[in-house]
C-alpha angles and dihedrals in degrees: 000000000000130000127192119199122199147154106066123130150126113326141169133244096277103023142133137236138165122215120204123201112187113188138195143183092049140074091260106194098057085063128093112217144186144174118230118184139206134211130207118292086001133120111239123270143189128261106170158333142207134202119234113246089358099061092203106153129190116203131205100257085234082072103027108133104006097063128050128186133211155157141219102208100200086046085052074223120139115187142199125207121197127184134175087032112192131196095267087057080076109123160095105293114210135191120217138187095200096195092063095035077231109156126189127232093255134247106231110230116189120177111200132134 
């Protein structure tokens, strides 16, 4: 299982990004996935996760309404899109198979203006 975070970046109170986990040695369609970030001097903590087919998908309410996570099946590519960014979304965004208890490396956001 390998998974292979990118898209984070430098971006302004307010702002936008989109992260982009593409994953290989699995059927990836039949897994549910999710990101979970951590901020300095933080413990790690969960974002999101989506279902397989469904595409049903839960959020951290600290989250709830600004991020939204997604996957494109054939592209084995799950996203996630997150608007009106703040300071305390700094962090170190990863990206998890949690059947496989499988992390990313990690894609670094910071929001600061």
């Amino acid at each position: 299982v390998q998974l292979v975070e990118s898209g984070g970046g430098l971006v302004q109170p307010g702002g936008s990004l989109r992260l982009s986990c593409a994953a290989s040695g699995f059927t990836f369609s039949r897994y549910v996935m999710s990101w979970y970030r951590q901020a300095p001097g933080k413990e790690r903590e969960y974002v999101a996760t989506i279902r397989s087919a469904g595409g049903s998908a839960n959020y951290a309410d600290s989250v709830k309404g600004r991020f939204t996570i997604s996957r494109d099946n054939p592209k084995n590519t799950v996203y996630l899109q997150m608007n009106s960014l703040k300071p305390e979304d700094t962090a170190v965004y990863y990206c998890y198979a949690p059947f496989f208890d499988s992390w990313g490396q990690g894609t670094q956001v910071t929001v600061s203006s």
